[in-house]
ZAZA-506327 format. One line per 8 residues: number of its first residue (from 1); for each residue x, y, z of N, C-alpha, C. Coordinates in steps of 0.05 Angstrom, whole numbers, m for minus. Layout:
# ZAZA-506327
NUM) X:Y:Z:X:Y:Z:X:Y:Z ~ ... .
END
This chain:
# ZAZA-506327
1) m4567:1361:m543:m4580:1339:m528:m4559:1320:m517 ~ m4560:1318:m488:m4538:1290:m483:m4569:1268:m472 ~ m4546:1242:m478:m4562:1219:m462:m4536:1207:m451 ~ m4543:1197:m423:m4523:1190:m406:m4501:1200:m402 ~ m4502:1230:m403:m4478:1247:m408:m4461:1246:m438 ~ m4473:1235:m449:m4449:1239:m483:m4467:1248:m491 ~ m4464:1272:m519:m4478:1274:m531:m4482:1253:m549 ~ m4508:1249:m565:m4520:1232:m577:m4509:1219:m603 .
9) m4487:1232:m612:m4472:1217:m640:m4454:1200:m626 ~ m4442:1206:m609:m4422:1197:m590:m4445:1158:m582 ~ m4469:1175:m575:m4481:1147:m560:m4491:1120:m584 ~ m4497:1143:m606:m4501:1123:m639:m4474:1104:m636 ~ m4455:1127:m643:m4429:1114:m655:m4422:1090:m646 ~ m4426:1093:m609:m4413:1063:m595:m4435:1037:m604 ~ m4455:1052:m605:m4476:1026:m610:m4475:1015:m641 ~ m4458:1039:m654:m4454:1020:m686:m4435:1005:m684 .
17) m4411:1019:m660:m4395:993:m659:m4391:969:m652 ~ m4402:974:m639:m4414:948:m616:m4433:931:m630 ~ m4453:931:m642:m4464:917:m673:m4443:907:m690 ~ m4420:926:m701:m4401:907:m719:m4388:891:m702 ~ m4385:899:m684:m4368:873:m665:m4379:853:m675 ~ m4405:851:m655:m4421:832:m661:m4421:823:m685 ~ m4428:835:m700:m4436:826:m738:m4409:803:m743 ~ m4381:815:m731:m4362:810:m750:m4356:783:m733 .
25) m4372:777:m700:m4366:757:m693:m4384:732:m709 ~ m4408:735:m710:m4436:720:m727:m4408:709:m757 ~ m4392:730:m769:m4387:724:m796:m4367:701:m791 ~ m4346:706:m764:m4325:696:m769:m4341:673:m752 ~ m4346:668:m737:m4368:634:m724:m4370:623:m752 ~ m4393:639:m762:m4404:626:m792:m4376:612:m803 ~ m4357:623:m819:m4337:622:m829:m4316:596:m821 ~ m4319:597:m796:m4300:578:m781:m4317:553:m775 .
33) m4345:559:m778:m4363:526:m778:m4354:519:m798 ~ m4361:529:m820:m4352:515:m843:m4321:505:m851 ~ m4303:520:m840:m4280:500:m837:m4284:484:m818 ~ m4296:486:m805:m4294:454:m776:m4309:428:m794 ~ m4326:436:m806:m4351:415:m820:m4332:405:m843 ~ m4317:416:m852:m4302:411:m885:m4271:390:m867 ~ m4273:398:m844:m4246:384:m836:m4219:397:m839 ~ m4221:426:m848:m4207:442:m852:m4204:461:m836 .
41) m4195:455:m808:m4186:482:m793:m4158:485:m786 ~ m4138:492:m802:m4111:492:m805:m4099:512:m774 ~ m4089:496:m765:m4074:512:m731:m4041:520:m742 ~ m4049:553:m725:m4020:566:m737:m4010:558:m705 ~ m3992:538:m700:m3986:536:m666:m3969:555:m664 ~ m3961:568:m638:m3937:587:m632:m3939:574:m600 ~ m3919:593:m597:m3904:585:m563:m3920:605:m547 ~ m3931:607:m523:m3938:636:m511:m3956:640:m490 .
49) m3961:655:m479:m3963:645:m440:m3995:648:m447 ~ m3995:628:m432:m4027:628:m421:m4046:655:m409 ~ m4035:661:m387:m4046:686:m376:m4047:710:m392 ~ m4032:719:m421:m4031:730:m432:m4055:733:m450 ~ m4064:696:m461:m4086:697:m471:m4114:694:m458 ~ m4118:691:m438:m4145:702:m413:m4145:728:m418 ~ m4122:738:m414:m4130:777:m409:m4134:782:m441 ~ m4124:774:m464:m4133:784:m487:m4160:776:m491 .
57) m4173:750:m492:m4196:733:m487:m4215:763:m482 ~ m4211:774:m456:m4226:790:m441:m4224:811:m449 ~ m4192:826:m462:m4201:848:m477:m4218:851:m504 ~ m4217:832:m522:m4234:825:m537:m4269:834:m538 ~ m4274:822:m520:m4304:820:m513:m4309:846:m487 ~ m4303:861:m486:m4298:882:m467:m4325:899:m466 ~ m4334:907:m493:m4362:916:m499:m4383:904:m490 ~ m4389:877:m484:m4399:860:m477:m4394:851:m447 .
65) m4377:856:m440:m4375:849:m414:m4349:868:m382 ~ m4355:875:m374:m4341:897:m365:m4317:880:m343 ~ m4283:890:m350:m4264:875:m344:m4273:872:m313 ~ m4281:883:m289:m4280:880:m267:m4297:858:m266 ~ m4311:851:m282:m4332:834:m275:m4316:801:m269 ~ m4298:797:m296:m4283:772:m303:m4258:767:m287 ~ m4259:761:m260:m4221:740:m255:m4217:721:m262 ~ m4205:731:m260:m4175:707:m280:m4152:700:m255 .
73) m4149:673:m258:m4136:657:m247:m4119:628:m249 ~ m4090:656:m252:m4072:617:m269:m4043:623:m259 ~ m4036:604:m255:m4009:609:m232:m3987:615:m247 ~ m3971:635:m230:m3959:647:m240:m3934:629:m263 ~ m3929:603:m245:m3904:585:m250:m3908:569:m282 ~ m3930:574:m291:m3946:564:m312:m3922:568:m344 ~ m3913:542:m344:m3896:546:m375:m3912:555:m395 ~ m3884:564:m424:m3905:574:m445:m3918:552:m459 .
81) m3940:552:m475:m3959:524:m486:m3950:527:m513 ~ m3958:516:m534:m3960:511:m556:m3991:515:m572 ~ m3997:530:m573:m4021:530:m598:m4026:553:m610 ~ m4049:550:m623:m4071:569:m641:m4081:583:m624 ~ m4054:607:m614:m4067:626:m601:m4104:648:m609 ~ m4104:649:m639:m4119:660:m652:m4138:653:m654 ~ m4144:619:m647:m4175:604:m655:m4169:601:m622 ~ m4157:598:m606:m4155:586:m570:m4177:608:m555 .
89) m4167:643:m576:m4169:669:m561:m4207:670:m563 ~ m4207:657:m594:m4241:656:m602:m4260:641:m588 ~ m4242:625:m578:m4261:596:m563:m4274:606:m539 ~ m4242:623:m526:m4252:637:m492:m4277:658:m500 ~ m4273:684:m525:m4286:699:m525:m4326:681:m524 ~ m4322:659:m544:m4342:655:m546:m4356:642:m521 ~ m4340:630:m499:m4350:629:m473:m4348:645:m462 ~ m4339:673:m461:m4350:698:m442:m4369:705:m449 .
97) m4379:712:m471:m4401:719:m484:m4434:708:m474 ~ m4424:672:m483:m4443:658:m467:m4447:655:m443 ~ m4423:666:m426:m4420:664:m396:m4450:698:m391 ~ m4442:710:m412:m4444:734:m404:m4478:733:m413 ~ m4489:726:m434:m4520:725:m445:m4528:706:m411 ~ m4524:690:m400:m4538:661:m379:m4523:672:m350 ~ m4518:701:m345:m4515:696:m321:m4523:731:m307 ~ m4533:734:m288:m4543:772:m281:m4522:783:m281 .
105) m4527:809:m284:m4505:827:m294:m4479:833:m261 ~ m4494:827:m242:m4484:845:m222:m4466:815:m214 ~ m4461:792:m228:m4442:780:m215:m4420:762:m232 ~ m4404:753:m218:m4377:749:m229:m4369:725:m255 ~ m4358:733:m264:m4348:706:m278:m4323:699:m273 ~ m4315:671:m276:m4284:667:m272:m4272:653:m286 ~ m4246:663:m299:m4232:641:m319:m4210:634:m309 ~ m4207:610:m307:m4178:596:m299:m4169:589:m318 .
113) m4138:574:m311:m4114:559:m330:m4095:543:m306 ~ m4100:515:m313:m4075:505:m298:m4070:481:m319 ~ m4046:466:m311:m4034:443:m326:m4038:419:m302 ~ m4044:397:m318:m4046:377:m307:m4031:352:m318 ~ m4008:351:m310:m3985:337:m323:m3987:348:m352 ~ m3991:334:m376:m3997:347:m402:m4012:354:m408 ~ m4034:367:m400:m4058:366:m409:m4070:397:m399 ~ m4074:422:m416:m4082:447:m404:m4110:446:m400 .
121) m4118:459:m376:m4150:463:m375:m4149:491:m370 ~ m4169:501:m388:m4183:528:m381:m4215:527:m383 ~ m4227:541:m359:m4246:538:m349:m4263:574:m352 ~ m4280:568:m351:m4298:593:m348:m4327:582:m332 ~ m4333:607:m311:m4354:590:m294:m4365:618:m294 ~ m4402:616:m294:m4409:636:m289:m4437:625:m258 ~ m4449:641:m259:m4472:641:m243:m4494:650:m242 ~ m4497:634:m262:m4529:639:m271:m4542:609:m267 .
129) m4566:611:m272:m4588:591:m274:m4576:559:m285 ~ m4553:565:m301:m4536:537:m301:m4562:530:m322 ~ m4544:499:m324:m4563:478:m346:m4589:467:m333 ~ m4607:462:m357:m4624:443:m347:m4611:420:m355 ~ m4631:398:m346:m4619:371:m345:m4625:362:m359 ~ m4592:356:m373:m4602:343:m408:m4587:351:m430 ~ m4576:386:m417:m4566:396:m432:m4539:398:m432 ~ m4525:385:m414:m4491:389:m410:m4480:371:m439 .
137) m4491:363:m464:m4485:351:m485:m4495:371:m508 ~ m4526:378:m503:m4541:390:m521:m4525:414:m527 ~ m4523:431:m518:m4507:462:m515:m4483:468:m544 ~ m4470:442:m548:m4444:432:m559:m4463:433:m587 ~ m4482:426:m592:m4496:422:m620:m4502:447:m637 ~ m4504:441:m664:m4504:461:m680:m4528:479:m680 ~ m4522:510:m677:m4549:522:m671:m4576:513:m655 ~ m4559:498:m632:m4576:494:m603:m4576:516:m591 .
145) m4596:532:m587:m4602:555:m565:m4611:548:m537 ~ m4591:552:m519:m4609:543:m491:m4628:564:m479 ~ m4648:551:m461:m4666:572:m450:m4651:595:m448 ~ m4670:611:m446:m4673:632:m432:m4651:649:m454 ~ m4635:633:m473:m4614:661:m492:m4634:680:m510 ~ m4616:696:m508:m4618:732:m514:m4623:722:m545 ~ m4648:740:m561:m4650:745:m589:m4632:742:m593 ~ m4609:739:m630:m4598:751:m646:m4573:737:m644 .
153) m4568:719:m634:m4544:688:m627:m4553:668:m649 ~ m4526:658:m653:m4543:646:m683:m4542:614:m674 ~ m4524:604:m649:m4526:574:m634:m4503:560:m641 ~ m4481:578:m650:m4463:570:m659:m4433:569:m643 ~ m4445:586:m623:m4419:594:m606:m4406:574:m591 ~ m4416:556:m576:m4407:526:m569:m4404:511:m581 ~ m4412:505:m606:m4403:482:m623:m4375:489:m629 ~ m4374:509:m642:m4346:525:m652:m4323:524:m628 .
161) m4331:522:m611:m4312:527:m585:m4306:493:m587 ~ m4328:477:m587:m4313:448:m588:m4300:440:m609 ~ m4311:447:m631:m4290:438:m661:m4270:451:m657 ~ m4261:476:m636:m4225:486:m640:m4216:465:m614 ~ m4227:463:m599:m4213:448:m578:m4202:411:m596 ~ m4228:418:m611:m4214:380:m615:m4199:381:m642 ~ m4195:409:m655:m4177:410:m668:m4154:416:m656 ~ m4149:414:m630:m4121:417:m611:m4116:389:m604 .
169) m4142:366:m606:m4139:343:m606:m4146:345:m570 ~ m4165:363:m559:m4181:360:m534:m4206:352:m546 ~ m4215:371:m512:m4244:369:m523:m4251:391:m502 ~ m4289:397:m489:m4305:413:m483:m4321:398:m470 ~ m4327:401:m439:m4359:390:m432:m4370:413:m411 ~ m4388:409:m400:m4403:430:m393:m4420:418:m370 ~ m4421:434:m339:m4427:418:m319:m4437:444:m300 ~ m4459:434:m290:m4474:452:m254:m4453:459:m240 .
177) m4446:491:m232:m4434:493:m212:m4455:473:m181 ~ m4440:470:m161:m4458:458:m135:m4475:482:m126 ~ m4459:507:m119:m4470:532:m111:m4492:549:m142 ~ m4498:540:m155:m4503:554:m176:m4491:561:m197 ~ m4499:559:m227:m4489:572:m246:m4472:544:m272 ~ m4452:547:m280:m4454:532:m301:m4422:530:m303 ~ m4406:508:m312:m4380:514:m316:m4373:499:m331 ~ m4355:510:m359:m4346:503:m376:m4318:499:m381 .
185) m4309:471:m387:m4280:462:m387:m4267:455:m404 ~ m4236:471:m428:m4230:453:m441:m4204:436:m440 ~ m4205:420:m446:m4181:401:m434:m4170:396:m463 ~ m4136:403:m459:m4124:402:m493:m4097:395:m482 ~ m4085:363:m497:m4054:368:m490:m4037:377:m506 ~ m4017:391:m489:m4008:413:m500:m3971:407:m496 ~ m3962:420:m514:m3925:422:m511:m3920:437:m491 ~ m3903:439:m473:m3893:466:m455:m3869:456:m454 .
193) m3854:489:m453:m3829:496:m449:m3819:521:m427 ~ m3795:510:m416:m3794:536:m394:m3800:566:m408 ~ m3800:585:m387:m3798:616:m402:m3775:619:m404 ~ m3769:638:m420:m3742:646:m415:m3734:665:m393 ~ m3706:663:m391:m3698:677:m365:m3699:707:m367 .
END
C-alpha cells in the first residue's frame, strides 16, 4: 500500500516524529515557564551572528513549516551579538510556529534582524487575520489562546518568548500589519563586536 507515494510505515513514522517534536516542544515551554516564574532563567551568552540564528530558528521548526515559505532578512554588515543563542533560537521557533497556526498556508512569513544603535530587533510578520482589538497585550499572557488557534497549543508560546526576551533585559509587543496580518517585535540590547577578518 502507498499513501502519497511512501509506503505507509514511512507515512506513520514521519507523523510519530513530528508528534515528538511537538511533545518535546509542549515539555521544554512547560519547563522553561517554570524557570521564568521562579526567576530562574540562567543565560549561557556567547558571541555569534545573527543570520545564522534565523536560518537555525527555521531549521528547527521545518516540519511545521516549509523553508520556502519563511525570508529572512538581515544585512549582511550586521556585527556578532552577545546572547543565549539557545533560549533567543526558542523564542523565534515559538513565533514561527505561531506565525505558522494564524496565517493560510499558501503565504509568506518574514523574519528580519537589524541593529538600532544598541538595541537588536528581530521581527517575524505573518499574514493572516492579525489581532483583534485588545489583544496586542493579551497574546503575551499565560495560556491565552487567541481566536481562531489550532487544538493541542497549550498558550504558552508567547509568554515564554517574552520572559526570554526580558531575560535579555528587552522585551516583546505585538501589532496589525496595515496590509494585513500580525507582526511581532523583539527589542533586546545587545554587546556587538566586529567579525573577524
Amino acid at each position: 500500500l502507498k499513501d502519497a507515494g511512501l509506503p505507509l510505515t514511512e507515512t506513520f513514522l514521519d507523523e510519530i516524529k513530528a508528534a515528538n517534536r511537538r511533545l518535546n516542544r509542549i515539555v521544554t515551554n512547560l519547563l522553561d515557564m517554570t524557570r521564568i516564574d521562579s526567576g530562574r532563567l540562567p543565560l549561557n551568552l556567547e558571541w555569534g551572528e545573527v543570520r545564522e540564528l534565523l536560518e537555525s530558528a527555521v531549521s528547527q521548526v521545518e516540519n511545521e513549516v516549509s523553508r520556502e515559505r519563511v525570508h529572512i532578512t538581515a544585512p549582511e554588515e550586521l556585527p556578532l551579538v552577545r546572547l543565549d543563542f539557545g533560549l533567543m533560537e526558542q523564542a523565534l521557533c515559538n513565533l514561527l510556529v505561531n506565525a505558522v497556526e494564524h496565517s493560510p498556508a499558501a503565504t509568506s512569513i518574514e523574519m528580519s534582524a537589524q541593529l538600532d544603535g544598541g538595541t537588536l530587533l528581530l521581527r517575524i510578520r505573518d499574514h493572516g487575520p492579525g489581532l483583534t482589538p485588545g489583544e496586542e497585550k493579551k497574546v503575551f499572557e499565560k495560556f491565552y489562546r487567541g481566536t481562531g488557534s489550532r487544538p493541542g497549543g497549550t498558550g504558552l508560546g508567547l509568554s515564554i518568548v517574552q520572559g526570554i526576551a526580558r531575560a535579555h533585559h528587552g522585551d516583546i509587543d505585538a501589532e496589525n500589519n496595515p496590509a494585513g496580518g500580525a507582526t511581532f517585535t523583539i527589542r533586546m540590547p545587545v554587546e556587538t563586536t566586529a567579525r573577524p577578518a
